[in-house]
Jmol script that loads the backbone (N, CA, C; Angstrom):
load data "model"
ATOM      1  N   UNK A   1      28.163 -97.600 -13.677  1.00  0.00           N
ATOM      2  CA  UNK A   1      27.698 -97.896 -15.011  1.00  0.00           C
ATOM      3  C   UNK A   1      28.832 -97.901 -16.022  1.00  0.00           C
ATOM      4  N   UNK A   2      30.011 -97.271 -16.272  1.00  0.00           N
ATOM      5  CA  UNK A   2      31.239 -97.370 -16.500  1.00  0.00           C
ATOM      6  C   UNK A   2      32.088 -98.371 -16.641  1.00  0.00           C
ATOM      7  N   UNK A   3      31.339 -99.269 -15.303  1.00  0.00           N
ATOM      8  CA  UNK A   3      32.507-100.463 -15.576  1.00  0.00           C
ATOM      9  C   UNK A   3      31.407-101.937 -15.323  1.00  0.00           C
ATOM     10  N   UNK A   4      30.207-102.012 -15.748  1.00  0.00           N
ATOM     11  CA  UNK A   4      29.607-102.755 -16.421  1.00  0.00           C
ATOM     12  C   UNK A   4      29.787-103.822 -16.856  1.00  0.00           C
ATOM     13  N   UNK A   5      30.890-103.643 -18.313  1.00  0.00           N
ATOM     14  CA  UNK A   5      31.503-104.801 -19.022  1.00  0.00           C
ATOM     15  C   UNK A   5      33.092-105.051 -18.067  1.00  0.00           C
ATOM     16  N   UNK A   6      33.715-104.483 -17.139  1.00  0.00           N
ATOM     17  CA  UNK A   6      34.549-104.821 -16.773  1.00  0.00           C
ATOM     18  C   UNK A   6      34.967-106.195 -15.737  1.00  0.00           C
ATOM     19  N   UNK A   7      35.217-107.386 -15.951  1.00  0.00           N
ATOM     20  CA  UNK A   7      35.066-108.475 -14.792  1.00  0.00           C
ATOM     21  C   UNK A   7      36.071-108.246 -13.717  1.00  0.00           C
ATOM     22  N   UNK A   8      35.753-108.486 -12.879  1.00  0.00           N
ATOM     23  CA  UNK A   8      36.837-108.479 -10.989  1.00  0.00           C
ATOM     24  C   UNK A   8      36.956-109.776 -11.021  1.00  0.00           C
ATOM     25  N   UNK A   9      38.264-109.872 -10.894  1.00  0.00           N
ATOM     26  CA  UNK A   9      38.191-111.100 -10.237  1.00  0.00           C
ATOM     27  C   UNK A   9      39.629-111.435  -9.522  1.00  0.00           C
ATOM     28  N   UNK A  10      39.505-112.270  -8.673  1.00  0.00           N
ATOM     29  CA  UNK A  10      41.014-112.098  -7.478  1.00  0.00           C
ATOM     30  C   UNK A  10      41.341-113.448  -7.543  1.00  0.00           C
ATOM     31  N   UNK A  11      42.616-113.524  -7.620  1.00  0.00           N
ATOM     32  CA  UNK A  11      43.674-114.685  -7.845  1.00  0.00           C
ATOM     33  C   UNK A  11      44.562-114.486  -6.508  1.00  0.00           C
ATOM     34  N   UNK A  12      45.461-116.243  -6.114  1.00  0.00           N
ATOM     35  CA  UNK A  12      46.196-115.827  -5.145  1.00  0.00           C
ATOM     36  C   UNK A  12      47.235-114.866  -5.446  1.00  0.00           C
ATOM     37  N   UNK A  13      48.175-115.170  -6.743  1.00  0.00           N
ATOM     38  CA  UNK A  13      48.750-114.400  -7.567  1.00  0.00           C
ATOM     39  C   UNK A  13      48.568-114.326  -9.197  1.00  0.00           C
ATOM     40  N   UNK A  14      49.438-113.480  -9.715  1.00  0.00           N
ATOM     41  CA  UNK A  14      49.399-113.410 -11.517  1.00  0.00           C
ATOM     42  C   UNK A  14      49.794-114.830 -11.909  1.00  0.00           C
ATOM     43  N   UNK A  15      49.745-115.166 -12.960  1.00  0.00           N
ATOM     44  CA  UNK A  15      50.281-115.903 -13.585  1.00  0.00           C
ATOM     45  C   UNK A  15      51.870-115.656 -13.962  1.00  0.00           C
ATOM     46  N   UNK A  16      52.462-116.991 -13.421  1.00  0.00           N
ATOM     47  CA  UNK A  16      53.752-116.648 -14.202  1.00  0.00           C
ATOM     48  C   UNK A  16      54.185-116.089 -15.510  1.00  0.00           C
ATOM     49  N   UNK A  17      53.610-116.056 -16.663  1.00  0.00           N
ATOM     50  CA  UNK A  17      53.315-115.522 -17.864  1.00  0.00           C
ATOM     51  C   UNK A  17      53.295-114.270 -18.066  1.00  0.00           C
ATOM     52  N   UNK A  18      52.123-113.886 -16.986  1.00  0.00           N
ATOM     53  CA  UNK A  18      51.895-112.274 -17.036  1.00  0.00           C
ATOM     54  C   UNK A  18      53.449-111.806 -15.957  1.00  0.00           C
ATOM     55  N   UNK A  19      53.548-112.349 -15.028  1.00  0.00           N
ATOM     56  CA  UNK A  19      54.548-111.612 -14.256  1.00  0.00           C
ATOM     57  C   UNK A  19      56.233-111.475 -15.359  1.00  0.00           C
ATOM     58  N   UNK A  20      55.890-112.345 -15.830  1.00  0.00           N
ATOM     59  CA  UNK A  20      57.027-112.769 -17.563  1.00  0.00           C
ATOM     60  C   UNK A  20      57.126-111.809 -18.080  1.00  0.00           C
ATOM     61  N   UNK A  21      56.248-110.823 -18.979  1.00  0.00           N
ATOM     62  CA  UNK A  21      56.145-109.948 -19.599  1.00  0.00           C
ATOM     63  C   UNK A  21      56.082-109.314 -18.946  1.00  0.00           C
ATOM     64  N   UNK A  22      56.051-108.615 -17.347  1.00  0.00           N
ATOM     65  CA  UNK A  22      56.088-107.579 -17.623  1.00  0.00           C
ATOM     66  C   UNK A  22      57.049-107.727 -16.524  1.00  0.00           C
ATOM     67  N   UNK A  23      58.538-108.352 -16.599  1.00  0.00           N
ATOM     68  CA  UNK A  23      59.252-107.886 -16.072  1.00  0.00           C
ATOM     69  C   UNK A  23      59.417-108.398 -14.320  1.00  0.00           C
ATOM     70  N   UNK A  24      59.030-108.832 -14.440  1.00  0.00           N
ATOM     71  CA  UNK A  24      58.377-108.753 -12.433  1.00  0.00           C
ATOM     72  C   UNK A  24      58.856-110.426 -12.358  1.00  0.00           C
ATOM     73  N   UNK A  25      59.758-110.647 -10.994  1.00  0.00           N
ATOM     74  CA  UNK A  25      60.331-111.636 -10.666  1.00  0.00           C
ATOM     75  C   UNK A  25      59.575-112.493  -9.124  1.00  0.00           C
ATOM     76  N   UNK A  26      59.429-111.360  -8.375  1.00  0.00           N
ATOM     77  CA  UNK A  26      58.436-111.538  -7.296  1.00  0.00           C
ATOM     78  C   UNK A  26      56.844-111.245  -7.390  1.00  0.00           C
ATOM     79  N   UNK A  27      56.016-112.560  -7.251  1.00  0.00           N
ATOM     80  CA  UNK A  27      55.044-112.791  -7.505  1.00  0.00           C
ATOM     81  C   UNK A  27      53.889-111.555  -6.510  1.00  0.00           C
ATOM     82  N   UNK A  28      54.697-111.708  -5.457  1.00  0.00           N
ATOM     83  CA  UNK A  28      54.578-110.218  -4.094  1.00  0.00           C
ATOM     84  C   UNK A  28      54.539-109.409  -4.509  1.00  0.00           C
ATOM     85  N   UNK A  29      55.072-108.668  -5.745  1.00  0.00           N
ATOM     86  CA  UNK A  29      55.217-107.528  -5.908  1.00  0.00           C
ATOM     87  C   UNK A  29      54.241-106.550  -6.999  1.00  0.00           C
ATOM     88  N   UNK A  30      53.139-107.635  -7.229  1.00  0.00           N
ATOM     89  CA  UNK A  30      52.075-107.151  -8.383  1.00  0.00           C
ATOM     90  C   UNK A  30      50.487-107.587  -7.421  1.00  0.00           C
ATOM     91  N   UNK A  31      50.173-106.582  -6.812  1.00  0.00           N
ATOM     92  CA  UNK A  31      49.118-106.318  -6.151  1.00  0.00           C
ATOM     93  C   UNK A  31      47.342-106.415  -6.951  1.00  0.00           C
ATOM     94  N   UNK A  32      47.526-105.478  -7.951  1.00  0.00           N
ATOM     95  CA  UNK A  32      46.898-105.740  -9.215  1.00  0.00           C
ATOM     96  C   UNK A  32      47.242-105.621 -10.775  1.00  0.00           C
ATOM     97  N   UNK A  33      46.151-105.805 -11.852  1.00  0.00           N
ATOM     98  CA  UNK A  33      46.050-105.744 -13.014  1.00  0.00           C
ATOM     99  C   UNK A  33      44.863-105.363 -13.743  1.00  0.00           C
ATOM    100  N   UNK A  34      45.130-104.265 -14.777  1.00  0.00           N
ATOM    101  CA  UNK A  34      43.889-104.353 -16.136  1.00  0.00           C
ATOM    102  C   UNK A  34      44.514-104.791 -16.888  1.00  0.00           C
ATOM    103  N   UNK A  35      43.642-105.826 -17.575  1.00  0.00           N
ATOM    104  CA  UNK A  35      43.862-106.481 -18.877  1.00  0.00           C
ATOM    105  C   UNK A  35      42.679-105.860 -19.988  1.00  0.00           C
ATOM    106  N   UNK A  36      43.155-105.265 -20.733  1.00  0.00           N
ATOM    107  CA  UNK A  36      42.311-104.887 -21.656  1.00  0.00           C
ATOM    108  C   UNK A  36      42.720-103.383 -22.585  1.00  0.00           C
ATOM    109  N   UNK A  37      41.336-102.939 -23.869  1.00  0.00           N
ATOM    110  CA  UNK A  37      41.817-101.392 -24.058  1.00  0.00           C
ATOM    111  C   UNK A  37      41.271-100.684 -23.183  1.00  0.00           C
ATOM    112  N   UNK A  38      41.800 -99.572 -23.160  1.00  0.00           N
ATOM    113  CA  UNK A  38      41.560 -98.336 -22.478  1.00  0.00           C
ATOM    114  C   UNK A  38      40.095 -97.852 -23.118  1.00  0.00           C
ATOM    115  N   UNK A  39      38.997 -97.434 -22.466  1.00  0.00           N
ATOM    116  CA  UNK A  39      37.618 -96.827 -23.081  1.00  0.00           C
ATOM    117  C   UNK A  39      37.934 -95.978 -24.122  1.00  0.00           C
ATOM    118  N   UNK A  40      39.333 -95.025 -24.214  1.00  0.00           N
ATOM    119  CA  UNK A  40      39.329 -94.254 -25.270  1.00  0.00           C
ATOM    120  C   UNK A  40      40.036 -94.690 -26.506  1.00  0.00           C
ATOM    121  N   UNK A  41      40.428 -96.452 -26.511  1.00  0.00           N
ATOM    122  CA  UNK A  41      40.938 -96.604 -27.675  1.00  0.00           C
ATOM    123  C   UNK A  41      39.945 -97.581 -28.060  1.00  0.00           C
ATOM    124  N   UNK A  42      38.622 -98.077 -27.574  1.00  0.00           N
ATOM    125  CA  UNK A  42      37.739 -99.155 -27.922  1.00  0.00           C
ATOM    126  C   UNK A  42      37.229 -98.205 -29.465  1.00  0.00           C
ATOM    127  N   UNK A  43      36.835 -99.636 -30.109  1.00  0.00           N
ATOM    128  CA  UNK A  43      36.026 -99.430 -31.434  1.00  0.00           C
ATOM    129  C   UNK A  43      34.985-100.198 -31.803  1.00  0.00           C
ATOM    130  N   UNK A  44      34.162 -99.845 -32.662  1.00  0.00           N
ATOM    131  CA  UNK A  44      33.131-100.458 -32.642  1.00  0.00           C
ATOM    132  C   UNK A  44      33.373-102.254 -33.496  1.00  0.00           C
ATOM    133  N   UNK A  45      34.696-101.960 -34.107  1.00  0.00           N
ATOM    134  CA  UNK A  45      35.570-103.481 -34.797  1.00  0.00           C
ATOM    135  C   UNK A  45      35.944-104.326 -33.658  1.00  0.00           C
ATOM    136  N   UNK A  46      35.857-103.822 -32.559  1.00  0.00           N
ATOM    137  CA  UNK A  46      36.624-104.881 -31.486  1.00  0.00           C
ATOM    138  C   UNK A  46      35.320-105.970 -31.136  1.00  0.00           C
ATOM    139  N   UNK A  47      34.510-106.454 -32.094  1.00  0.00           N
ATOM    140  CA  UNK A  47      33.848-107.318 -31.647  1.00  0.00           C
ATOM    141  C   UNK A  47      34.273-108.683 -31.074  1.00  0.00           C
ATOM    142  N   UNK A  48      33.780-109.550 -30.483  1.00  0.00           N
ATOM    143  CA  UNK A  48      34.414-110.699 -30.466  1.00  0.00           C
ATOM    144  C   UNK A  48      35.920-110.593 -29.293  1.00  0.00           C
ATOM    145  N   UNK A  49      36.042-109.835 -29.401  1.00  0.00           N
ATOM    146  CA  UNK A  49      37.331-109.443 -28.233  1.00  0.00           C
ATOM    147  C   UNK A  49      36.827-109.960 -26.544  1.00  0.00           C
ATOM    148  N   UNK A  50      37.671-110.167 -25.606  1.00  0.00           N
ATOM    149  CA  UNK A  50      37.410-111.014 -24.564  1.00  0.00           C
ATOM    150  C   UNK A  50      37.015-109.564 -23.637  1.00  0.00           C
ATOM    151  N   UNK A  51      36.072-109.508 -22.484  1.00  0.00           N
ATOM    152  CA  UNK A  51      36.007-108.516 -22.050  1.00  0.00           C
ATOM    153  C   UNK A  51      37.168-108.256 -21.031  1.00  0.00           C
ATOM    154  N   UNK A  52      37.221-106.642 -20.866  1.00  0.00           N
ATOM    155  CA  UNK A  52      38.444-106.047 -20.204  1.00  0.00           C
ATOM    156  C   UNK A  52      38.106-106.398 -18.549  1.00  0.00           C
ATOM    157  N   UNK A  53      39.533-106.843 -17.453  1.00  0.00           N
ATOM    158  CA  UNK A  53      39.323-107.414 -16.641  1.00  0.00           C
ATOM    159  C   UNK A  53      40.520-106.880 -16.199  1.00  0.00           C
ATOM    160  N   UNK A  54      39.971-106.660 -14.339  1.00  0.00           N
ATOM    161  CA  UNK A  54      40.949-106.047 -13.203  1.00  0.00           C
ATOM    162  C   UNK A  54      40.989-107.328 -12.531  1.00  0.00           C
ATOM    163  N   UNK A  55      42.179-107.452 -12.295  1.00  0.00           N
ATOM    164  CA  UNK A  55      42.412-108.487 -11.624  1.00  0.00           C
ATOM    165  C   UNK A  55      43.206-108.258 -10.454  1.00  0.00           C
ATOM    166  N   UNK A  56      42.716-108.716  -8.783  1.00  0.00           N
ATOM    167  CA  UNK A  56      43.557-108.563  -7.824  1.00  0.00           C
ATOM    168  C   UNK A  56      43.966-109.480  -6.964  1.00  0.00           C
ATOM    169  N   UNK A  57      45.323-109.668  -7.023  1.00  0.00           N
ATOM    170  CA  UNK A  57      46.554-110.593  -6.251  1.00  0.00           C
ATOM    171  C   UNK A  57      46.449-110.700  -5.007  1.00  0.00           C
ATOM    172  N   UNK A  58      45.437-111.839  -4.260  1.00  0.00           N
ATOM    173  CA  UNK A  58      44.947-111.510  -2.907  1.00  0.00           C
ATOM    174  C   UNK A  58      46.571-111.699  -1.779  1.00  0.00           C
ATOM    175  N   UNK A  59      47.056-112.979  -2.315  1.00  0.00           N
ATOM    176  CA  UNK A  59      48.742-113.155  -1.373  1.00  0.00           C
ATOM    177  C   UNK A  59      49.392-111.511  -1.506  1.00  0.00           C
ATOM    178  N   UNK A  60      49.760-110.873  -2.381  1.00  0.00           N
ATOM    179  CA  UNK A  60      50.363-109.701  -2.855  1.00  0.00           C
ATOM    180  C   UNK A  60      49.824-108.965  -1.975  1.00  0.00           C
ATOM    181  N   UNK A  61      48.577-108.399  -2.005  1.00  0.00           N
ATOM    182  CA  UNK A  61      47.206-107.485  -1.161  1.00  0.00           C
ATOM    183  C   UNK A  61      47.413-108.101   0.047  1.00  0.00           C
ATOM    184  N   UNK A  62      47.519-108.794   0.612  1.00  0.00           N
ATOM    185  CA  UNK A  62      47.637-109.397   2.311  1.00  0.00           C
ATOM    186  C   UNK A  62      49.106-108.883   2.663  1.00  0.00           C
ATOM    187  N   UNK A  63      50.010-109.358   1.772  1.00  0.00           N
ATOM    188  CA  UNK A  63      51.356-109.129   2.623  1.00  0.00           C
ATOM    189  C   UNK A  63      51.577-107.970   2.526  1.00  0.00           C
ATOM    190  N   UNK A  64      51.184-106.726   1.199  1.00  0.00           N
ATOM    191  CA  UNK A  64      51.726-105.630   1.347  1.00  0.00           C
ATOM    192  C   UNK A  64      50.810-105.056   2.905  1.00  0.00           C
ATOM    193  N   UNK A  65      49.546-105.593   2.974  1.00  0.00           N
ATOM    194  CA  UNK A  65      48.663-105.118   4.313  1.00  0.00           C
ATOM    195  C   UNK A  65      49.106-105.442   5.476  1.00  0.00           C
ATOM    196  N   UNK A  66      49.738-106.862   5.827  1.00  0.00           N
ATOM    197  CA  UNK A  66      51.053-106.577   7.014  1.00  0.00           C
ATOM    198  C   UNK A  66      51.994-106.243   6.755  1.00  0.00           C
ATOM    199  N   UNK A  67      52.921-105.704   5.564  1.00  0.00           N
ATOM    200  CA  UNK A  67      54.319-104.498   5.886  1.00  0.00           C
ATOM    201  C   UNK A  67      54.281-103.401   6.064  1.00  0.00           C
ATOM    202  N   UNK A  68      52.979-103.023   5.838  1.00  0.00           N
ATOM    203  CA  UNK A  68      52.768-101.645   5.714  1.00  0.00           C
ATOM    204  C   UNK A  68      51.842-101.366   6.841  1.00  0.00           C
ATOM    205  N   UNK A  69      50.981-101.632   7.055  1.00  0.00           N
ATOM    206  CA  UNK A  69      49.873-101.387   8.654  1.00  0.00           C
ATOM    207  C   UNK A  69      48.619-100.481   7.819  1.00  0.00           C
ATOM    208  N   UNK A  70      48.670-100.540   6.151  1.00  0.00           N
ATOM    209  CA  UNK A  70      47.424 -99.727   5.884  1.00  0.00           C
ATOM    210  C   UNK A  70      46.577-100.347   6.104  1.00  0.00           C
ATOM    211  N   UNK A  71      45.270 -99.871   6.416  1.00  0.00           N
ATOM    212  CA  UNK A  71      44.390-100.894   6.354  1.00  0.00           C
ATOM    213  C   UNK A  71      43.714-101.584   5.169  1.00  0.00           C
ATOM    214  N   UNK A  72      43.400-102.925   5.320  1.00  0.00           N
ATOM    215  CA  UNK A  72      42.924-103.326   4.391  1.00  0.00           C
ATOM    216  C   UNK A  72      41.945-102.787   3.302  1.00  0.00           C
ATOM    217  N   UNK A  73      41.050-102.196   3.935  1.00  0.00           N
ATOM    218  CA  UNK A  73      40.078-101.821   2.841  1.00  0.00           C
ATOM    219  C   UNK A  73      40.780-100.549   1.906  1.00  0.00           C
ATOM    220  N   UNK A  74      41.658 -99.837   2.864  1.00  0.00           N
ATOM    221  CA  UNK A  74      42.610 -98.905   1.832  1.00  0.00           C
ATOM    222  C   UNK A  74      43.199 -99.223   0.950  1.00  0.00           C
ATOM    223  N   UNK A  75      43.772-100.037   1.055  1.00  0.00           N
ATOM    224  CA  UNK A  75      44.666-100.617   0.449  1.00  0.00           C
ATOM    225  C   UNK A  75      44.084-101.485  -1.032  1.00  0.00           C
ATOM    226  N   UNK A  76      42.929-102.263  -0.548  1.00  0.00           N
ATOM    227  CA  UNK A  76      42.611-102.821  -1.791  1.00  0.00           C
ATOM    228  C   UNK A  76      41.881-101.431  -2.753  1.00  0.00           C
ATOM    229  N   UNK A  77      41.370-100.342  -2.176  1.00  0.00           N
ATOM    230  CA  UNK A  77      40.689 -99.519  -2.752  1.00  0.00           C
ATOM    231  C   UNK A  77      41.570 -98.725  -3.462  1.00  0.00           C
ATOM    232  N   UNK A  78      42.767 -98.915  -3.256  1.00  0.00           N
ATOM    233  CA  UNK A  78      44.309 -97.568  -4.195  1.00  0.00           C
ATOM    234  C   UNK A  78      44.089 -98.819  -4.916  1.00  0.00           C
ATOM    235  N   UNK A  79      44.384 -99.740  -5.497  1.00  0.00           N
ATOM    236  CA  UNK A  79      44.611-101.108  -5.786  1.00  0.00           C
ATOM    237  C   UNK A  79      43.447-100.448  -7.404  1.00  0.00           C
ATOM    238  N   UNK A  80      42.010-101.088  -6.891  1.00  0.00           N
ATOM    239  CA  UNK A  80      41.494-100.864  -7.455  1.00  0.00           C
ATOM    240  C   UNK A  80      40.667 -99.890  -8.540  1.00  0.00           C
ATOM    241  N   UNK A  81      40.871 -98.306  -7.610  1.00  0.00           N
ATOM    242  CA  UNK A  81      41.008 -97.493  -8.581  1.00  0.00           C
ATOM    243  C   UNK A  81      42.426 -97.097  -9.288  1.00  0.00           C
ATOM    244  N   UNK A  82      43.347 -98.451  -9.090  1.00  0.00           N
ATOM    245  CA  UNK A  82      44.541 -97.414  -9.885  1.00  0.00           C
ATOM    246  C   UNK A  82      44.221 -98.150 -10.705  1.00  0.00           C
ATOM    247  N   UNK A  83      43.793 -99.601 -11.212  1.00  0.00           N
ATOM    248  CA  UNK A  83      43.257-100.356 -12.241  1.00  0.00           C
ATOM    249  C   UNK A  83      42.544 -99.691 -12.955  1.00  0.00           C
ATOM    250  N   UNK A  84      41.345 -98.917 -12.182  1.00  0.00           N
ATOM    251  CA  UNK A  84      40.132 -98.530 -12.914  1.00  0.00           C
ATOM    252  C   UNK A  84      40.614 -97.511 -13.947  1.00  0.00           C
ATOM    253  N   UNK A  85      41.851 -96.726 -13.369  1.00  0.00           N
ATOM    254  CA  UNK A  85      42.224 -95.719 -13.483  1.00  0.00           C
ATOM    255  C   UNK A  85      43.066 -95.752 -14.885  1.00  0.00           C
ATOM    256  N   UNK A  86      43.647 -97.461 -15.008  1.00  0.00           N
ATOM    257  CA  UNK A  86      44.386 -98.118 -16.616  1.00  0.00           C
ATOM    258  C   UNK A  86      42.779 -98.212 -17.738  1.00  0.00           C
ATOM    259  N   UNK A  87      42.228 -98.590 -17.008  1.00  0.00           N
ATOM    260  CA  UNK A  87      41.151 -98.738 -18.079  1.00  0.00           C
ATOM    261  C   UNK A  87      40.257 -97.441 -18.494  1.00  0.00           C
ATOM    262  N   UNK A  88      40.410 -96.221 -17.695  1.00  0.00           N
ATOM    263  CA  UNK A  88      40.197 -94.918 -18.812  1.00  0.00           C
ATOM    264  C   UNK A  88      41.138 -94.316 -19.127  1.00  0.00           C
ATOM    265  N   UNK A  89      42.437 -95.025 -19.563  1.00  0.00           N
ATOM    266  CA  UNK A  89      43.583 -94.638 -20.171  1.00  0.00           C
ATOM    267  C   UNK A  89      44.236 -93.673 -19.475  1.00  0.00           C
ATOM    268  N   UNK A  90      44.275 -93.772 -18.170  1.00  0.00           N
ATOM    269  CA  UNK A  90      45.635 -93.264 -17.372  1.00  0.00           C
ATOM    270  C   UNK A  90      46.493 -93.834 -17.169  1.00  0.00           C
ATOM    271  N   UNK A  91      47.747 -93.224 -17.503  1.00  0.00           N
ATOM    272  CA  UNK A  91      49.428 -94.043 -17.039  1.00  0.00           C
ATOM    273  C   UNK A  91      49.682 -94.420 -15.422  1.00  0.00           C
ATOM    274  N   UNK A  92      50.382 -94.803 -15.400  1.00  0.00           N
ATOM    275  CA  UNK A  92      50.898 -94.590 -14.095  1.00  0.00           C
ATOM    276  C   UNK A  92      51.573 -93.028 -13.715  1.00  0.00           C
ATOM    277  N   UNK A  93      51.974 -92.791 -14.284  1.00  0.00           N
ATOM    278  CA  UNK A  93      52.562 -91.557 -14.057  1.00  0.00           C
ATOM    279  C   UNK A  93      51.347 -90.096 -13.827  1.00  0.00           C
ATOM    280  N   UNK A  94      50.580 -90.326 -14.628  1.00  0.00           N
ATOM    281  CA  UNK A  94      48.992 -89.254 -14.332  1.00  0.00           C
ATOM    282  C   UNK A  94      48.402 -89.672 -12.878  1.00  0.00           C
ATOM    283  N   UNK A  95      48.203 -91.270 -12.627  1.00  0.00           N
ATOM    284  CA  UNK A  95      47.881 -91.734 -11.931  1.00  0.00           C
ATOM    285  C   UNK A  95      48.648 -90.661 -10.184  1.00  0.00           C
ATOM    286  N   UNK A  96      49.894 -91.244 -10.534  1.00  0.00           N
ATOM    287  CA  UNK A  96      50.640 -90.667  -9.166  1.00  0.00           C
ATOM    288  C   UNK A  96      50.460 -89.126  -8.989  1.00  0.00           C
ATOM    289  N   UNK A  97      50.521 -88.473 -10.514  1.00  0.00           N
ATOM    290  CA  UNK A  97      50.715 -87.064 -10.268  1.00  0.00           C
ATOM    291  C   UNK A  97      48.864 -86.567  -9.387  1.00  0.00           C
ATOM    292  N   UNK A  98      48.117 -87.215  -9.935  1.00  0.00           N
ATOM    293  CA  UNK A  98      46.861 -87.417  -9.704  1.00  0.00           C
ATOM    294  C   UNK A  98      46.271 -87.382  -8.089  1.00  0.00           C
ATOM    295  N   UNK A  99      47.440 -88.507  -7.549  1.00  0.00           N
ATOM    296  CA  UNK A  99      47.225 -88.788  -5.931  1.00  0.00           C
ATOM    297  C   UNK A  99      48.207 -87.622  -5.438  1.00  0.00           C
ATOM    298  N   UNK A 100      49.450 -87.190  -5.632  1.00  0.00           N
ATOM    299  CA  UNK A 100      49.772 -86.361  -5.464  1.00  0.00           C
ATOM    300  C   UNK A 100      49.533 -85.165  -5.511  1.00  0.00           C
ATOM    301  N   UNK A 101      48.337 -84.552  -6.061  1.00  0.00           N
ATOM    302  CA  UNK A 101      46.964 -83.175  -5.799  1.00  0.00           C
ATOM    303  C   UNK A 101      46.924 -83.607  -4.899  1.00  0.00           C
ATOM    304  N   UNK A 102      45.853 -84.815  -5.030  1.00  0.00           N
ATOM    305  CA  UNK A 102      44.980 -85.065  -4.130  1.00  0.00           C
ATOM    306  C   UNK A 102      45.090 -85.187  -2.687  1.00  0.00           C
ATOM    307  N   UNK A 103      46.429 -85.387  -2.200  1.00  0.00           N
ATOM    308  CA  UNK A 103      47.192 -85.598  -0.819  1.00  0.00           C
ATOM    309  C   UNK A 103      47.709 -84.070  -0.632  1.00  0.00           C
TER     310      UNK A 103
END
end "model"
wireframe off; spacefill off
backbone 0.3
color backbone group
């Protein structure tokens, strides 16, 4: 119920644009994306705003799944809750320290 307004949707890769900004030269190397605010910075002014969207890099998600031997469904599932995980305003860095309890 949380992620409701959030759309999925899977591309072969990012857009050159997005891989532009943020740095990233290999299209391989961006598995996924949230595009959007974080639940704790939404306001009730953000009307009209496009809804917030995880997006996952199926070429990216395949090849990291043959270099690595995880299995697929693992793999897209770190994928996807580390997205989920941008959109209630966790960093990457909470994120890792996060899996790192948890392991």
């Amino acid at each position: 119920r949380h992620l409701g307004d959030v759309v999925f949707a899977v591309e072969e890769f990012a857009e050159q644009d997005i891989l532009d900004a943020m740095g990233i030269d290999d299209p391989f190397a961006l598995s996924g994306l949230y595009q959007g605010r974080p639940v704790g910075e939404k306001s009730s002014m953000d009307s009209g705003a496009l809804p917030d969207r995880i997006w996952l890099y199926r070429r990216a998600l395949l090849d990291e799944w043959v270099e690595t031997g995880v299995s697929l469904e693992a793999l897209v599932s770190h994928v996807v809750i580390h997205e989920v995980g941008h959109h209630f305003g966790l960093s990457d860095a909470d994120m890792h320290a996060l899996e790192a309890d948890a392991g």
